[in-house]
N, CA, C and O atoms as a GROMACS GRO file, in nm:
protein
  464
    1UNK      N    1  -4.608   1.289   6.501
    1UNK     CA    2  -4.743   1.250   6.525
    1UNK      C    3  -4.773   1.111   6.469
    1UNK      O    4  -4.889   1.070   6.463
    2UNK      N    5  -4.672   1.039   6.429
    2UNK     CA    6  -4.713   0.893   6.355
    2UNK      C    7  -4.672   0.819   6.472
    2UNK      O    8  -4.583   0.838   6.555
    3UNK      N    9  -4.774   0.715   6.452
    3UNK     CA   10  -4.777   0.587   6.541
    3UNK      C   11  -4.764   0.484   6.534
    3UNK      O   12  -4.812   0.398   6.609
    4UNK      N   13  -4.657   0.462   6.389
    4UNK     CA   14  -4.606   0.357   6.359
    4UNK      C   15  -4.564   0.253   6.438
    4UNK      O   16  -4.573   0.134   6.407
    5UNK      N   17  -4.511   0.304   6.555
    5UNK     CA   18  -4.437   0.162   6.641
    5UNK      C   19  -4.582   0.100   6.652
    5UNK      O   20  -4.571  -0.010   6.599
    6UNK      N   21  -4.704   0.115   6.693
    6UNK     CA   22  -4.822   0.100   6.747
    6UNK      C   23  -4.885  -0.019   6.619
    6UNK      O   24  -4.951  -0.116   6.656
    7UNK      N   25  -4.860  -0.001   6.504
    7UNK     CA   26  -4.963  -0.022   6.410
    7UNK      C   27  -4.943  -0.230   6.419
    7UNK      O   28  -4.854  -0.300   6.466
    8UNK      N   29  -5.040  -0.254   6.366
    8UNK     CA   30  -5.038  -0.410   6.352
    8UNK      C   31  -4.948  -0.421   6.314
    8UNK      O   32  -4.898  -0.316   6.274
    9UNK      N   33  -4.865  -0.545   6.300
    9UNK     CA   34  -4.744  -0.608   6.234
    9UNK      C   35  -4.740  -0.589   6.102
    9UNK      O   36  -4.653  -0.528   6.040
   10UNK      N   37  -4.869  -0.663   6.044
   10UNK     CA   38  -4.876  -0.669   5.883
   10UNK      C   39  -4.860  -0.588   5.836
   10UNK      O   40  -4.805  -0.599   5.727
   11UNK      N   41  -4.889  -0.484   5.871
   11UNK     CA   42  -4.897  -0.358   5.791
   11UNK      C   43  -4.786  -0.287   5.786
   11UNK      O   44  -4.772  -0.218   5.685
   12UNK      N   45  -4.676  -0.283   5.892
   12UNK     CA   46  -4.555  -0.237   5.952
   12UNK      C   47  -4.478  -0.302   5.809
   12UNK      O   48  -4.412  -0.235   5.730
   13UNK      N   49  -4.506  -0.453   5.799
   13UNK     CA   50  -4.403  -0.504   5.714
   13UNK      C   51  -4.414  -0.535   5.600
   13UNK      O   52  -4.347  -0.618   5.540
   14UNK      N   53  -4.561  -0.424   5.532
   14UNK     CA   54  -4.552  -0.424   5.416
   14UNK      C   55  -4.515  -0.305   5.372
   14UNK      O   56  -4.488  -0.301   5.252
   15UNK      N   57  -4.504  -0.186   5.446
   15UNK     CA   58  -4.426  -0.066   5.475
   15UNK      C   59  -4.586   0.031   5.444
   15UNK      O   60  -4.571   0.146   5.406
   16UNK      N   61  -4.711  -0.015   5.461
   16UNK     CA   62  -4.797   0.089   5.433
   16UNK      C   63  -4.784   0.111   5.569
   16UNK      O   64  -4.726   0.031   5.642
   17UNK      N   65  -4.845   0.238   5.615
   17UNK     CA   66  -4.816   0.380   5.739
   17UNK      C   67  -4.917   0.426   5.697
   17UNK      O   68  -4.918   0.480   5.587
   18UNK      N   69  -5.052   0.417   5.789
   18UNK     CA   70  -5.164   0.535   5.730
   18UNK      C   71  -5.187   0.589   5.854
   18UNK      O   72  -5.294   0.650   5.851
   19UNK      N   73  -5.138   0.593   5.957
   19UNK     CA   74  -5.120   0.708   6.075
   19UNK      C   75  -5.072   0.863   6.067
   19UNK      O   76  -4.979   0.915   6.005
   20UNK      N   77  -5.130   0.896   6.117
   20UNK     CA   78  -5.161   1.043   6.090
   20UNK      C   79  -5.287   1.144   6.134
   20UNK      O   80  -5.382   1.110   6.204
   21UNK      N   81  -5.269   1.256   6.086
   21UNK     CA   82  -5.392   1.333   6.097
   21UNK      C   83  -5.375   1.394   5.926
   21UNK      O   84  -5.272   1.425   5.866
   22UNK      N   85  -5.535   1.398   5.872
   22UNK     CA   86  -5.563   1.404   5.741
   22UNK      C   87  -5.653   1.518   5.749
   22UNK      O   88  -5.716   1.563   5.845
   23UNK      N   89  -5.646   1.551   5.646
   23UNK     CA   90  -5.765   1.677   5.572
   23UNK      C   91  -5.830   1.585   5.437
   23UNK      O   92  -5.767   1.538   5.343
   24UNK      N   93  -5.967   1.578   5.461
   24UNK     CA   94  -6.014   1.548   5.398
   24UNK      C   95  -6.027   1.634   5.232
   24UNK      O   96  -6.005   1.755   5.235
   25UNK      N   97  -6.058   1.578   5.115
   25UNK     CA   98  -6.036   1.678   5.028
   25UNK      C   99  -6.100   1.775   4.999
   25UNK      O  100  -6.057   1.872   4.938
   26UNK      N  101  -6.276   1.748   5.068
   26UNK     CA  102  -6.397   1.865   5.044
   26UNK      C  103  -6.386   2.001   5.150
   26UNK      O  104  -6.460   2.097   5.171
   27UNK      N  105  -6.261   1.959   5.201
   27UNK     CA  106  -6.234   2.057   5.307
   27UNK      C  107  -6.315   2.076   5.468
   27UNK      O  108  -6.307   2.167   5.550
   28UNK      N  109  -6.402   1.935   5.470
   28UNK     CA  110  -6.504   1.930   5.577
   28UNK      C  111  -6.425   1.830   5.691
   28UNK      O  112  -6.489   1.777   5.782
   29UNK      N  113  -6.340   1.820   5.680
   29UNK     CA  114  -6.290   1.720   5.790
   29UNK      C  115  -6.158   1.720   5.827
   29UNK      O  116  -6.082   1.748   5.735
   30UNK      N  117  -6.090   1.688   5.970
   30UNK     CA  118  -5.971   1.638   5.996
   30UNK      C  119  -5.984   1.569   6.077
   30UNK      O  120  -6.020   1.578   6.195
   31UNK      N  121  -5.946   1.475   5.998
   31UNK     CA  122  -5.934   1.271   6.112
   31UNK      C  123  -5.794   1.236   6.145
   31UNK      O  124  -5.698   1.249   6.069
   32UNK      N  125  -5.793   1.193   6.262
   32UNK     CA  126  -5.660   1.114   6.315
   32UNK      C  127  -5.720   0.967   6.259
   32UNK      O  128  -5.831   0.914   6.266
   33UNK      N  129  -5.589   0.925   6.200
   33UNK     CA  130  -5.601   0.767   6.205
   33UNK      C  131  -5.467   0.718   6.284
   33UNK      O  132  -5.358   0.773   6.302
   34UNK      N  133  -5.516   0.602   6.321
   34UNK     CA  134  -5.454   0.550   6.446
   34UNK      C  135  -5.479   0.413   6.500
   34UNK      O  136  -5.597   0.408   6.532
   35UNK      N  137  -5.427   0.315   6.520
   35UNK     CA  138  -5.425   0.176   6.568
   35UNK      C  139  -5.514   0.188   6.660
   35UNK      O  140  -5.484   0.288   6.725
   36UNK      N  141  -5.636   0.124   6.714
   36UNK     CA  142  -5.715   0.099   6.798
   36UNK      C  143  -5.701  -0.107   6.792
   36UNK      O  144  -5.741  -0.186   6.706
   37UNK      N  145  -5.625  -0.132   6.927
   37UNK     CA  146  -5.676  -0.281   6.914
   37UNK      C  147  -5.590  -0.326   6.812
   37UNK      O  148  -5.483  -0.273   6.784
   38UNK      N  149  -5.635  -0.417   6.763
   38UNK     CA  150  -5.551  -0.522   6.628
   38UNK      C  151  -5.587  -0.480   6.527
   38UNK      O  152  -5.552  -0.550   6.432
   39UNK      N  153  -5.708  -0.292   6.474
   39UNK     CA  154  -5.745  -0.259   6.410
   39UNK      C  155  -5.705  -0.112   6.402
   39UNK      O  156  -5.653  -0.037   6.484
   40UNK      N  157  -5.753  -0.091   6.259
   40UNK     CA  158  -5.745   0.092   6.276
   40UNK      C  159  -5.770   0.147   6.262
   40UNK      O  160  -5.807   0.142   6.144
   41UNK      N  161  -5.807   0.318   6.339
   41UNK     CA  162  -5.923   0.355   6.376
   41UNK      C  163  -5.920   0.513   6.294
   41UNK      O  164  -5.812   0.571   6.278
   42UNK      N  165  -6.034   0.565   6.252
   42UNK     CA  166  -6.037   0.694   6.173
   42UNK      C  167  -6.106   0.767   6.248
   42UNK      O  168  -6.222   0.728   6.264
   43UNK      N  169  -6.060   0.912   6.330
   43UNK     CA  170  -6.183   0.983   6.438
   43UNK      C  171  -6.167   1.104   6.403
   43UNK      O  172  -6.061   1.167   6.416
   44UNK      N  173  -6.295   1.157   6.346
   44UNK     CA  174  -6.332   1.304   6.359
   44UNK      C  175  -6.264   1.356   6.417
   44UNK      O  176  -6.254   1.299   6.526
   45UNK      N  177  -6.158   1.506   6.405
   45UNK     CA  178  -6.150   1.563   6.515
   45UNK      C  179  -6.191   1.675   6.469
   45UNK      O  180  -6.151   1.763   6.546
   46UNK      N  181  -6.258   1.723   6.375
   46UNK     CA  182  -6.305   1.846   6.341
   46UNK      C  183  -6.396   1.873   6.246
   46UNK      O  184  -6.345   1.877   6.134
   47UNK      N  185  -6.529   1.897   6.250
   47UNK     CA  186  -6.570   1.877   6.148
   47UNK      C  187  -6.642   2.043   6.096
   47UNK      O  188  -6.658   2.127   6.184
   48UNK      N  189  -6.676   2.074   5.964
   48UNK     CA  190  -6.684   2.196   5.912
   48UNK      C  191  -6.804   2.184   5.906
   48UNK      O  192  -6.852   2.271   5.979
   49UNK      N  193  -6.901   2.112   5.848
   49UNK     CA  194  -7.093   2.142   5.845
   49UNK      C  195  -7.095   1.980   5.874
   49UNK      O  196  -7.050   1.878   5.821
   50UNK      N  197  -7.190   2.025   6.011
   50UNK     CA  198  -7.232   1.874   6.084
   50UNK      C  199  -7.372   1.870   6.035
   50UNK      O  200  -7.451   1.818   6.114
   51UNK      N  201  -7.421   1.912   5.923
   51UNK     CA  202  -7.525   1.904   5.849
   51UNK      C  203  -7.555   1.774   5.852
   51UNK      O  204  -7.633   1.718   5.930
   52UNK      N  205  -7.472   1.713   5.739
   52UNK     CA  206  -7.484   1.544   5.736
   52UNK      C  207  -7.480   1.493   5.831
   52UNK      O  208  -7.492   1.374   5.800
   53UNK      N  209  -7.468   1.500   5.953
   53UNK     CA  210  -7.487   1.412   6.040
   53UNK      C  211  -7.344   1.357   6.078
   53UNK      O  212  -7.324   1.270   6.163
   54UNK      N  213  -7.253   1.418   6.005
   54UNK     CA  214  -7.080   1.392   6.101
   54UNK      C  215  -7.081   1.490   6.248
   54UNK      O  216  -7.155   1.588   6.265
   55UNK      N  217  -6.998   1.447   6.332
   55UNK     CA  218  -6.956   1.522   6.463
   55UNK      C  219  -6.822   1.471   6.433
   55UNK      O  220  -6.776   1.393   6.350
   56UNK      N  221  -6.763   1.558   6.554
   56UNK     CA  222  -6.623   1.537   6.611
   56UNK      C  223  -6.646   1.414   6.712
   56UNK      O  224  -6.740   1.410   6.791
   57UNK      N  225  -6.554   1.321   6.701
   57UNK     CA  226  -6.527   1.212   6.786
   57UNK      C  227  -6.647   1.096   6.725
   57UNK      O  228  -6.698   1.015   6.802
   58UNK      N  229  -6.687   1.099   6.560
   58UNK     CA  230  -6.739   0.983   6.535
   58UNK      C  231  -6.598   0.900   6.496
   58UNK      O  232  -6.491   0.952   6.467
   59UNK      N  233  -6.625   0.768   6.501
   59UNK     CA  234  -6.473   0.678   6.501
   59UNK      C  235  -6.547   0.600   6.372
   59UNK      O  236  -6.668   0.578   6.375
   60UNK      N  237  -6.457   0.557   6.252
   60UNK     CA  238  -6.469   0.459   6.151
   60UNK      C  239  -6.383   0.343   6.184
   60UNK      O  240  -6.272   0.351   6.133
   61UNK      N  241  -6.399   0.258   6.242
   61UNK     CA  242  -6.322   0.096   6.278
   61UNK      C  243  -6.288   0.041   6.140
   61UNK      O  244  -6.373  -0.002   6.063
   62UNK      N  245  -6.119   0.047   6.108
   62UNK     CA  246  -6.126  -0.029   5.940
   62UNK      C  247  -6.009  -0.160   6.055
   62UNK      O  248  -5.931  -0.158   6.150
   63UNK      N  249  -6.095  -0.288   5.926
   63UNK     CA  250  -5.998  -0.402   6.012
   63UNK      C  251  -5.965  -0.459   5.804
   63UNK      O  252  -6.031  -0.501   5.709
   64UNK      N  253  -5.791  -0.410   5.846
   64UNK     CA  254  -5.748  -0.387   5.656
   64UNK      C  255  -5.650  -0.484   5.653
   64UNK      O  256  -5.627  -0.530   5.765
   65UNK      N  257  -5.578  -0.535   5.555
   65UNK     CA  258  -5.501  -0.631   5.522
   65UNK      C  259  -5.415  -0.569   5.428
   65UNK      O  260  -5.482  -0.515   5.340
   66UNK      N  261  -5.288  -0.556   5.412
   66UNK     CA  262  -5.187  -0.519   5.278
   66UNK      C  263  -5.212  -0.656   5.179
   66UNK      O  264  -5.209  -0.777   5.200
   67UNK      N  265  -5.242  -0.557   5.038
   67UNK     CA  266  -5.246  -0.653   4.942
   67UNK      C  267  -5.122  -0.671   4.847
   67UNK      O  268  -5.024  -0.636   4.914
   68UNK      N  269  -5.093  -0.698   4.760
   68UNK     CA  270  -4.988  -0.713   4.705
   68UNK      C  271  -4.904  -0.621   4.606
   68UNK      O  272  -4.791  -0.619   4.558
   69UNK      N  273  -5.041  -0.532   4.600
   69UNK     CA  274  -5.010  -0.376   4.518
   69UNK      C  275  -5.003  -0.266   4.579
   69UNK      O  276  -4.997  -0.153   4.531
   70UNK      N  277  -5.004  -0.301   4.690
   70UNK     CA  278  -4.962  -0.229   4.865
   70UNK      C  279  -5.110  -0.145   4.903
   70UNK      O  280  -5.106  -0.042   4.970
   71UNK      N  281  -5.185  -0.178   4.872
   71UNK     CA  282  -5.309  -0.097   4.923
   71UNK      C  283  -5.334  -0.178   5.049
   71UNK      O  284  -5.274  -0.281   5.077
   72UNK      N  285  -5.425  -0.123   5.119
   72UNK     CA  286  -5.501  -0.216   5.232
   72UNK      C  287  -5.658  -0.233   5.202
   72UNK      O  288  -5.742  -0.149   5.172
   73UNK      N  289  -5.665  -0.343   5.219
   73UNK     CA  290  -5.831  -0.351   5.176
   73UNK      C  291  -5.889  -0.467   5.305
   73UNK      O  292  -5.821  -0.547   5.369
   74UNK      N  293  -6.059  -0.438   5.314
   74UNK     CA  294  -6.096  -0.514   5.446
   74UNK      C  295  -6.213  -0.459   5.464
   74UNK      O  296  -6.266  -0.402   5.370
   75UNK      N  297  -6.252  -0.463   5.542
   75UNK     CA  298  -6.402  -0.397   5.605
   75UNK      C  299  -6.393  -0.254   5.714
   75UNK      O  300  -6.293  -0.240   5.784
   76UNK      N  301  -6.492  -0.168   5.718
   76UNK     CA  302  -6.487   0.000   5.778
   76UNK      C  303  -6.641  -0.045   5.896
   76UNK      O  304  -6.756  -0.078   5.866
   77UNK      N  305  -6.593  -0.030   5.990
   77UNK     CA  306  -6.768  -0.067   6.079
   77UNK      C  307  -6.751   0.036   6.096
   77UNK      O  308  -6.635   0.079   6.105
   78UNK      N  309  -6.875   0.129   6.107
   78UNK     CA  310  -6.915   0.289   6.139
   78UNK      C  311  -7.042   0.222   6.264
   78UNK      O  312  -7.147   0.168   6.229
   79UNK      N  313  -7.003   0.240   6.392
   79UNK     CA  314  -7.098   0.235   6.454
   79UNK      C  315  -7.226   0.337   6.487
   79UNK      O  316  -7.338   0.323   6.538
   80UNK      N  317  -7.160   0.430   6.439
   80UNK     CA  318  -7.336   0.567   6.457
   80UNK      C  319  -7.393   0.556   6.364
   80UNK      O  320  -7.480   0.642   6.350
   81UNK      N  321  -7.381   0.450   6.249
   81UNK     CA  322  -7.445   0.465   6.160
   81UNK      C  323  -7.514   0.290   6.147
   81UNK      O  324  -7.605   0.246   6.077
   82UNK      N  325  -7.431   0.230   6.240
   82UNK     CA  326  -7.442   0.084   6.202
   82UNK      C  327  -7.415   0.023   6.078
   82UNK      O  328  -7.488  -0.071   6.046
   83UNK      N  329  -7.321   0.058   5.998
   83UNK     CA  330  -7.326  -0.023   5.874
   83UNK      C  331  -7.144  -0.078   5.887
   83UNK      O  332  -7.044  -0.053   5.954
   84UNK      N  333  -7.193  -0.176   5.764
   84UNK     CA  334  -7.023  -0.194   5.747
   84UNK      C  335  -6.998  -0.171   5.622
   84UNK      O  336  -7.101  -0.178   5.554
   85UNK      N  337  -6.874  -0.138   5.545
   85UNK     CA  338  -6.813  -0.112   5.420
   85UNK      C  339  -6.751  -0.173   5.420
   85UNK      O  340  -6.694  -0.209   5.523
   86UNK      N  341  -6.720  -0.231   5.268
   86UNK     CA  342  -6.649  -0.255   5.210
   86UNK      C  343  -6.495  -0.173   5.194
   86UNK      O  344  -6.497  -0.077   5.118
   87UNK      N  345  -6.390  -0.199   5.248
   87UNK     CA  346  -6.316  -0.058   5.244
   87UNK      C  347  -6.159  -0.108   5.162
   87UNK      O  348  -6.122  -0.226   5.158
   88UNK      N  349  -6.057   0.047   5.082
   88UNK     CA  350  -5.931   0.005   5.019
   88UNK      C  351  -5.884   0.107   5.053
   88UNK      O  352  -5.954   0.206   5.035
   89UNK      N  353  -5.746   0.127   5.116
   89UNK     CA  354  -5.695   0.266   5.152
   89UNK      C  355  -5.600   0.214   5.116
   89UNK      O  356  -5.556   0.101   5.139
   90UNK      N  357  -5.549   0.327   5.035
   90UNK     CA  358  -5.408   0.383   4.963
   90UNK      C  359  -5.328   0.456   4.983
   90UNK      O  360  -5.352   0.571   4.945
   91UNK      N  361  -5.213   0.436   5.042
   91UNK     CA  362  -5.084   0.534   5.105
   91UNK      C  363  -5.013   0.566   4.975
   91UNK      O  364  -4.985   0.481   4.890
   92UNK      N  365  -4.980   0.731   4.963
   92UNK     CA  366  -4.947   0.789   4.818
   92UNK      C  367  -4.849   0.866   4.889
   92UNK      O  368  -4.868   0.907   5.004
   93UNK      N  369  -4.760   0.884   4.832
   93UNK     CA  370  -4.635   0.995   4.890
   93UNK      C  371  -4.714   1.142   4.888
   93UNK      O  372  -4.655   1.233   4.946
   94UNK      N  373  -4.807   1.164   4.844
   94UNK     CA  374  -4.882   1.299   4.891
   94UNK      C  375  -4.979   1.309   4.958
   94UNK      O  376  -5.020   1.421   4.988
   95UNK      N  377  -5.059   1.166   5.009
   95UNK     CA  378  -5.164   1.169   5.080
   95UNK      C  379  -5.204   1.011   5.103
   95UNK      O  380  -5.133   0.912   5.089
   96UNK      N  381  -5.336   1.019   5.140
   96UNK     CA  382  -5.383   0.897   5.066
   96UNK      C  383  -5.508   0.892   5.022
   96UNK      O  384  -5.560   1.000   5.051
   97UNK      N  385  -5.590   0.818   4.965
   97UNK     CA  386  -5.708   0.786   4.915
   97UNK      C  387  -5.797   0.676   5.014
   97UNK      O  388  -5.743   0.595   5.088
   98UNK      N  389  -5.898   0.687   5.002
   98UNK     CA  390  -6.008   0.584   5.077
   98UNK      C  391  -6.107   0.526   4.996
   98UNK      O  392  -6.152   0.609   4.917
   99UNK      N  393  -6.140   0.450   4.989
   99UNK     CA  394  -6.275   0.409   4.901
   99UNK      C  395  -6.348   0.332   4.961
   99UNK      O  396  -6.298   0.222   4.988
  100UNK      N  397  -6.465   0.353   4.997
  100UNK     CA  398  -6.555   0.244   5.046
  100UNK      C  399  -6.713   0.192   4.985
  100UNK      O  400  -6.779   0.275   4.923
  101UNK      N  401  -6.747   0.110   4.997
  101UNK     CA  402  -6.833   0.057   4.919
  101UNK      C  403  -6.966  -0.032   5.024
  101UNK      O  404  -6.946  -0.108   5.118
  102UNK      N  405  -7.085   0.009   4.969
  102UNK     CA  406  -7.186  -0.092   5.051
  102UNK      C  407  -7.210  -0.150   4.966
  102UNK      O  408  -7.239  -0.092   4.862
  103UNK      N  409  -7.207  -0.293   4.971
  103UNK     CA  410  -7.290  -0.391   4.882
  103UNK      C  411  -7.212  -0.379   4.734
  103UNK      O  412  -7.260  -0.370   4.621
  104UNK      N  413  -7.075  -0.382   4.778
  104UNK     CA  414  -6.985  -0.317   4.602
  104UNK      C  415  -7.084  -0.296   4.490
  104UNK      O  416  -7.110  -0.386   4.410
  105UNK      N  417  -7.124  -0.211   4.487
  105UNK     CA  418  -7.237  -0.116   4.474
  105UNK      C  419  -7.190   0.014   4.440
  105UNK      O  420  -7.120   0.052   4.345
  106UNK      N  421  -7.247   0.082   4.547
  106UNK     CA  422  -7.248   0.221   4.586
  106UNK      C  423  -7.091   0.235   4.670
  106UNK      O  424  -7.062   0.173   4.772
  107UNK      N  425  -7.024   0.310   4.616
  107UNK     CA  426  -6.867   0.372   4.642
  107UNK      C  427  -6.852   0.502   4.628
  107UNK      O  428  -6.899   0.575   4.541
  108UNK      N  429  -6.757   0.538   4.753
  108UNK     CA  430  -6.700   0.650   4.743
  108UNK      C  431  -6.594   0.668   4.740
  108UNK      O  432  -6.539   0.613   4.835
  109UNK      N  433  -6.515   0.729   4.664
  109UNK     CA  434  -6.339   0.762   4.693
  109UNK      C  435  -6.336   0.912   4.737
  109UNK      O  436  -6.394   1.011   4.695
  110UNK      N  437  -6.243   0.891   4.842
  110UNK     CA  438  -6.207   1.011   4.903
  110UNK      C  439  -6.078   1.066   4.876
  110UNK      O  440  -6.032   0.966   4.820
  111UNK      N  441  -6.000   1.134   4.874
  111UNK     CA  442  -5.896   1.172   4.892
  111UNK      C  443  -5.863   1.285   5.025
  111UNK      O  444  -5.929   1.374   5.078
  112UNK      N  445  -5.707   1.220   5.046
  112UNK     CA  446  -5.683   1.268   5.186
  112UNK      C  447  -5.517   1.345   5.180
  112UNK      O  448  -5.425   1.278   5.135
  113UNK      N  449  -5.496   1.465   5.221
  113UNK     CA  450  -5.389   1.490   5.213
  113UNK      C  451  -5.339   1.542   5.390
  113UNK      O  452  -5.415   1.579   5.479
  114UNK      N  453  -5.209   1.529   5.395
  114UNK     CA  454  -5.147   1.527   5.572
  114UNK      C  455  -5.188   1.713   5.604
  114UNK      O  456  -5.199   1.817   5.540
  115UNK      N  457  -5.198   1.673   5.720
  115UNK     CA  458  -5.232   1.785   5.786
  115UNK      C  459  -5.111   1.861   5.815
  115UNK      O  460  -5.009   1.799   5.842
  116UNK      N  461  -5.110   1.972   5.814
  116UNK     CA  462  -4.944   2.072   5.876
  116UNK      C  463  -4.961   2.076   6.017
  116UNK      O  464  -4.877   2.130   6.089
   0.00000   0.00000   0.00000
């Protein structure tokens, strides 16, 4: 299910891989992430209480850069919500982490582990 051949260059050749399908850690979500474009894309495919205002098939647009401590960091456009984040995703041999930030400010870290 990885779509590595697909992913931007940069990222290929800094060896981060955040393609996949994830479980979020509150147990309310499973997102495919996946190259959209010269960017990459995070989409609902399941969501557990659409209370908050998540559905299936909302898309998070992250346009990320490998930094030198191998994270990716860059900006997250959420178009149903209109905002942009501040965003750092972390590839961990057990998962990965997300953190995003409005106005580096207000942050959230997520943690994400692979789906079976």
């Amino acid at each position: 299910m990885l779509l590595a051949a697909a992913l931007p260059l940069p990222l290929l050749a800094n060896g981060v891989d955040p393609s996949g399908v994830w479980l979020r850690d509150d147990g309310n979500a499973r997102v495919r992430i996946a190259p959209c474009g010269g960017d990459i894309c995070a989409t609902n495919l399941w969501i557990k209480d659409t209370s908050g205002g998540e559905e299936v098939g909302d898309k998070l647009v992250m346009t990320l850069k490998p930094e030198a401590d191998g994270t990716l960091s860059g900006t997250a456009f959420d178009a149903k919500r209109d905002r942009r984040y501040g965003m750092t995703l972390t590839v961990k041999p057990d998962g990965l982490s997300t953190r995003g930030c409005i106005a580096r400010v207000l942050c959230k870290t997520v943690n994400w582990t692979p789906a079976q």
